[in-house]
N, C-alpha and C positions, 0 to 999 in steps of 0.2 A: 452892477446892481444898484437900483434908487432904491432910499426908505424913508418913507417922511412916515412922522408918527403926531396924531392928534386929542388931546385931552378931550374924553368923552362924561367924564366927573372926574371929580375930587381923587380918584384912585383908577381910574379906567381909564384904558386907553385905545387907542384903535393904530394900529399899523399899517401900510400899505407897502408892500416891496413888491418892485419890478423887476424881474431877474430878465435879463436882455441876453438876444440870444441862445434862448433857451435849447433849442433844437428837440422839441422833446419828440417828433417827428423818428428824428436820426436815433433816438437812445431807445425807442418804443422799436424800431427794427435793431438796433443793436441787442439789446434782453431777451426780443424773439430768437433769433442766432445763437445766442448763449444756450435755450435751454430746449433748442431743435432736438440736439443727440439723444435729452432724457424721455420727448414723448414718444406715448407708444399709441398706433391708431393702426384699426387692423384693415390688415390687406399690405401692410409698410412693413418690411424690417425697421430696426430700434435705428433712430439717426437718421433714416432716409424720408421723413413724413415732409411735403412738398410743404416750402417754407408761407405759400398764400394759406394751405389749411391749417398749419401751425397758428398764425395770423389769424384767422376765424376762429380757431375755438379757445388760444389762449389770448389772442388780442386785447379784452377789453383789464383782463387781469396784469398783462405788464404793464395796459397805461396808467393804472393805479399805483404800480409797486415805481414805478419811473416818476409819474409827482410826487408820491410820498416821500421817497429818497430826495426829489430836488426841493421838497417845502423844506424837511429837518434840514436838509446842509444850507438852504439859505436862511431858514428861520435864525439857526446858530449865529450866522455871520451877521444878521443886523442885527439882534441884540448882543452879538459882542461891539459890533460899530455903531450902536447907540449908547453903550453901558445900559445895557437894560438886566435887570435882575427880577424875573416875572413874581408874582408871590404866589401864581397857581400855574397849573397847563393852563396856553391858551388855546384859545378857541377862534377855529377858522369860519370868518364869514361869508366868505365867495374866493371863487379861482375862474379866472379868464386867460384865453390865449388870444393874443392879437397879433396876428402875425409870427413872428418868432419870437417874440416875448411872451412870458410868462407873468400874469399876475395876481394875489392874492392880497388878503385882508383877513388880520385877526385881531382879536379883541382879548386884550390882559390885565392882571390887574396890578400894581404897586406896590411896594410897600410906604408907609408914608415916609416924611422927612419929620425925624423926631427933633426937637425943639431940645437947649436946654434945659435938661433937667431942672425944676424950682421945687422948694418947698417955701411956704409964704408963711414966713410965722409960726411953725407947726412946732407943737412940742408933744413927746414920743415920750408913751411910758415904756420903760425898761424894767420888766420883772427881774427881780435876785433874792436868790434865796441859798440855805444851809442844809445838808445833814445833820439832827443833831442825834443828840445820844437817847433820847426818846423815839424819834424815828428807827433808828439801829434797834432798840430793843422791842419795838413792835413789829419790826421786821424779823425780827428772831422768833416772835409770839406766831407769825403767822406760819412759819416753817415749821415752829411743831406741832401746829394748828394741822398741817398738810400731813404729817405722820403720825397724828393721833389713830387708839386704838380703840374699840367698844369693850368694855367690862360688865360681864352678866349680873344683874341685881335681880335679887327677889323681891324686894318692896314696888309697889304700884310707882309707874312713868308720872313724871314732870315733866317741864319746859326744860326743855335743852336735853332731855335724854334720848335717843333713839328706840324705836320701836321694831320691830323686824315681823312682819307679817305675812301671811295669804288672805285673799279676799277676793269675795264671788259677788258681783254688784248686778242687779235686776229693777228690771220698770217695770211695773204691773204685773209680775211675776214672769217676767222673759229676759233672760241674759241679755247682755246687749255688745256690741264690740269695743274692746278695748278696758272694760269693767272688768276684769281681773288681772290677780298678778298673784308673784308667788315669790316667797324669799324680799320683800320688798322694805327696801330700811327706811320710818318715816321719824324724821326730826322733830321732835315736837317743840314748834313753833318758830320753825327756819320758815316757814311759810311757801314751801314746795309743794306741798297737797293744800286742796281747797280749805279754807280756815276751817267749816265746820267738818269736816273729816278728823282734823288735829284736835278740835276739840275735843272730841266724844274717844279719842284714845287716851285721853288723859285719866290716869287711875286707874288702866288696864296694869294687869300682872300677865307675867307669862307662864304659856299653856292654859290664859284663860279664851272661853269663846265668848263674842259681843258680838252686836249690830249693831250696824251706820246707816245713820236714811239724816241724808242730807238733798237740796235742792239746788242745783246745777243753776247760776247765774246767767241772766238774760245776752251775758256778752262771751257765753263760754266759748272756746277755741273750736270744740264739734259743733256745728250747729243744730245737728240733729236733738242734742241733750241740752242744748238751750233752754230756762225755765223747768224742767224735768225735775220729778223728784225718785231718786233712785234709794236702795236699799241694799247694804254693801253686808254678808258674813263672813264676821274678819275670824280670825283663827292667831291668836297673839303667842308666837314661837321667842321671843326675847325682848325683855326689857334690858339696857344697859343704858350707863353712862361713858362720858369720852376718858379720857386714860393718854392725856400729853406726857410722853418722854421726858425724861429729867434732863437737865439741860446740864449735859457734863460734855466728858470726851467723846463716851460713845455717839451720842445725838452728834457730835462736831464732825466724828467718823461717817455717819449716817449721810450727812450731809459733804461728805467730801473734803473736809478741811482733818488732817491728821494729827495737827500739835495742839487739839484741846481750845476751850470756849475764846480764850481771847482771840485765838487767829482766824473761828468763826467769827468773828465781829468785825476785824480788821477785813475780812475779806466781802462781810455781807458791806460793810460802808463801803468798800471800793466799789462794790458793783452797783451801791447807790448813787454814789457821787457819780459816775460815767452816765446811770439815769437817769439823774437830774439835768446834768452838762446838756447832757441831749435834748432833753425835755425844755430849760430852758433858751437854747439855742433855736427852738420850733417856736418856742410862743414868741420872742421878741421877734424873730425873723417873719411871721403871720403880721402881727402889728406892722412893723415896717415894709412889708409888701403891700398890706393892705393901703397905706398909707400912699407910697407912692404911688398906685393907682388911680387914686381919689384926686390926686394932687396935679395930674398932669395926662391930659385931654388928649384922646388921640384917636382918628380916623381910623378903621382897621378892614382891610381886603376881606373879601367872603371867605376865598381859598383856603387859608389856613386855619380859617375858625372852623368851616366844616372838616377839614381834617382833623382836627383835635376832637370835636364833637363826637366825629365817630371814634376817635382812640377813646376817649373816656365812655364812652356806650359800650366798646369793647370791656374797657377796663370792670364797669361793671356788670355785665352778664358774667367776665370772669371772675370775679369776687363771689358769685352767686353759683357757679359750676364748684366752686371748691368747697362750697357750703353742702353740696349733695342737691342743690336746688336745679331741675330739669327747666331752661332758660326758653326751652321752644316757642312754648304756647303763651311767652309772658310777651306784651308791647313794649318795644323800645323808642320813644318818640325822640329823633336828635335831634328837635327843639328844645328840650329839656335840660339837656346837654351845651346846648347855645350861651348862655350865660357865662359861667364857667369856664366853657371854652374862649370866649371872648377877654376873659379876665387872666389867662392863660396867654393867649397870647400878645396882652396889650404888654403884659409883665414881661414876657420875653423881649421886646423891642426896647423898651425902659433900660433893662439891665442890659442887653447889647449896649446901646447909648452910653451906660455906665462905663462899663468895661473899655470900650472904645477910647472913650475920652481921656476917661485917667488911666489907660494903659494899664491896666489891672492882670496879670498873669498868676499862673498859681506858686505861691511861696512852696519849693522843695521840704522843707524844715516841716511845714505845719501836713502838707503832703504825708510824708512819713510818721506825725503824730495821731489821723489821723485812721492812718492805716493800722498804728500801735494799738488804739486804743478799741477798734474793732476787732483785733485779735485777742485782745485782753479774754474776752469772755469765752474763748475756746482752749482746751484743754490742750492742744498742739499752737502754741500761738507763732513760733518760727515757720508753721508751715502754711498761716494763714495769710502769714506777712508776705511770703515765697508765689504764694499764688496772686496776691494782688499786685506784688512790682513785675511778674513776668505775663501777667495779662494785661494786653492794651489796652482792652475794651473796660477792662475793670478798673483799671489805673486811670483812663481817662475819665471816670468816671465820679473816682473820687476829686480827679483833679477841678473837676467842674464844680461837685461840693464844697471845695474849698476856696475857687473862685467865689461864690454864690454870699460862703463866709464873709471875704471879703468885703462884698458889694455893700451886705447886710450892715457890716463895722463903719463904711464908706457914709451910709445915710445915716448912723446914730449921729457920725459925726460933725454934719451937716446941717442939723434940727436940734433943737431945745429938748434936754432929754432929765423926764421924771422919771426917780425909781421909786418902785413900790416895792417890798416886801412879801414873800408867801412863803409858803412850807411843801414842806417836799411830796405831801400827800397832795394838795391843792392845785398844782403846778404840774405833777407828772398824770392826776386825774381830768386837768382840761385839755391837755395834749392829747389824752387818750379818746376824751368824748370831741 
């Protein structure tokens, strides 16, 4: 077999292999032979169909299944006797027989040859931050926030009381869809109903009747009621206030912690501090990604950016299927996606380069902390740990998180690094948005 191969660009290439002595003649009646016993053509017993009509009607189908078998097993052999490593399938441009040789040509593409890694003077801000003991207590403020209860008053509604209503809402005197409800709790001035709806409950007592005639904003959500001015008979079944839990044993109990408020506390800070850990480990590892993208320039094959393009196209119709969102009728453009994916895969090639170089493997130690500290938050935590060292696929999974740790530690260490300071709300709120 020849294979010479010629730079077509920067990442493209073109192959030519000549598979010599092919016999594809001899292998197009040998697959005839093969699969004589199985046709059936009538007026034949099964096996007996005369091998020329075999040849007529399945002829043109074994010469296919007989190149395609000798393009893969030669294609294999010259990119393993070039070291080639394609970065997509390639794609066949022509197949000639000349005499008993066989020849084709296909067109692949590369991956580049990464460069070392540089950073040129870069210096990396490193956010760090604390739990303090004000966060802990607001964090306790919001758990009883989550168990509060409504207490029925008789005095006319305020700001921040709850309202509990029915209401029949009409345009020009015709109901309209979606204008009523029943049993409906409105906060006054959490800002969930249209501002002048809250308004005009204010000073309401219960078992009193009122109207609301308010006017639907030019940008409202229906657009049918866009600019509309409707007229709402409310029917006001309770006024109350909120009623937070006293923050003793029981509330600790409520909350799952059994030995009373301190070991709520000690437990809401552990589950902060693992928050933040996390939290902080996305934002610097985002900056350092970012960074060394910007930092080091690289050609990249079509192949794997449109694979990625369409996993993240994928990925978001399924963000959108689990939202209750029907994905059909909505356009998914994998141009859109292109960016992204570009940025995706330059970064994977990067940290390949990384790893490679400095021999980067995953620390066993940090492995198993790793895994600890993902079971932390489950109520069986021996059986979470149980499940991720006898799954590979999960094991390796973190293992690569931990490489990635690594790589992340590798470029602080390598750049001029600013810390800045934040707080634990600030920090785990930009992670989030």
């Amino acid at each position: 077999m020849q294979v010479s191969v010629e730079n077509v660009s920067e990442l493209g290439r073109r192959m030519t292999v000549t598979v010599e002595d092919a016999n594809i003649e001899k292998a197009v009646k040998e697959r005839l032979k093969s699969i004589r016993p199985s046709v059936k053509m009538a007026g034949f017993r099964p096996g007996k169909v005369p091998l020329n009509m075999v040849e007529r009607t399945h002829g043109p189908s074994a010469r296919r299944d007989v190149i395609d078998s000798l393009v893969q097993e030669s294609m294999q052999e010259a990119f393993m006797k070039e070291g080639v490593n394609p970065a997509g399938p390639p794609h066949i441009d022509s197949m000639n027989e000349e005499g008993d040789n066989f020849i084709y040509t296909l067109n692949y593409e590369v991956f580049p040859e990464v460069a070392d890694i540089k950073f040129d003077d870069v210096t990396l801000e490193k956010t760090v931050a604390e739990v303090s003991d004000e966060d802990v207590d607001k964090m306790i403020e919001t758990l009883r926030e989550q168990r509060m209860t409504w207490e029925p008053l008789k005095r006319a509604a305020k700001e921040e009381d709850g309202v509990t209503i029915d209401f029949v809402g009409s345009i020009d005197g015709e109901e309209f869809q979606g204008g009523k409800g029943k049993d409906v709790l409105v906060e006054l001035g959490a800002g969930r109903m249209l501002p002048e709806f809250e308004e005009q409950l204010m000073g309401v007592k219960a078992d009193q009747q009122t109207e609301v005639t308010l006017t639907f904003p030019d940008d409202y959500r229906a657009e049918n009621l866009r600019g509309k001015t409707a007229k709402f008979d409310v029917t006001v079944k309770q006024v109350a206030k909120k009623k937070l839990p006293k923050l003793d044993k029981d509330f600790a109990a409520l909350c799952g912690v059994e030995d009373g408020v301190a070991a709520l506390k000690k437990e809401v800070r552990a589950n902060m501090e693992r928050e933040l850990s996390s939290a902080l480990k996305t934002m610097n590892k985002r900056r350092a990604m970012n960074m060394l993208a910007e930092q080091n320039e690289l050609a990249l094959p079509e192949a794997p950016v449109e694979r990625e393009a369409q996993y993240l196209a994928e990925q978001a119709k399924n963000n959108l299927r689990s939202q209750g969102v029907n994905v059909e009728g909505i356009p998914f453009d994998i141009e859109n996606f292109k960016p992204n994916a570009q940025n995706r895969v330059k970064l994977s090639l990067l940290i390949g380069k990384i790893i490679s170089d400095n021999e980067i493997k995953p620390d066993e130690d940090r492995v198993k902390q790793t895994i600890d500290n993902i079971a932390a938050s489950y109520e069986d935590a021996e059986e979470v740990v149980n499940y991720y060292m006898n799954n590979q696929e999960k094991l390796s999974e973190i293992q690569m998180t931990v490489v990635e740790d690594m790589v992340v530690e590798w470029i602080f260490d390598h750049v001029k690094v600013e810390e800045s300071t934040s707080t634990f709300s600030d920090v785990v709120n930009a992670v989030a948005n």
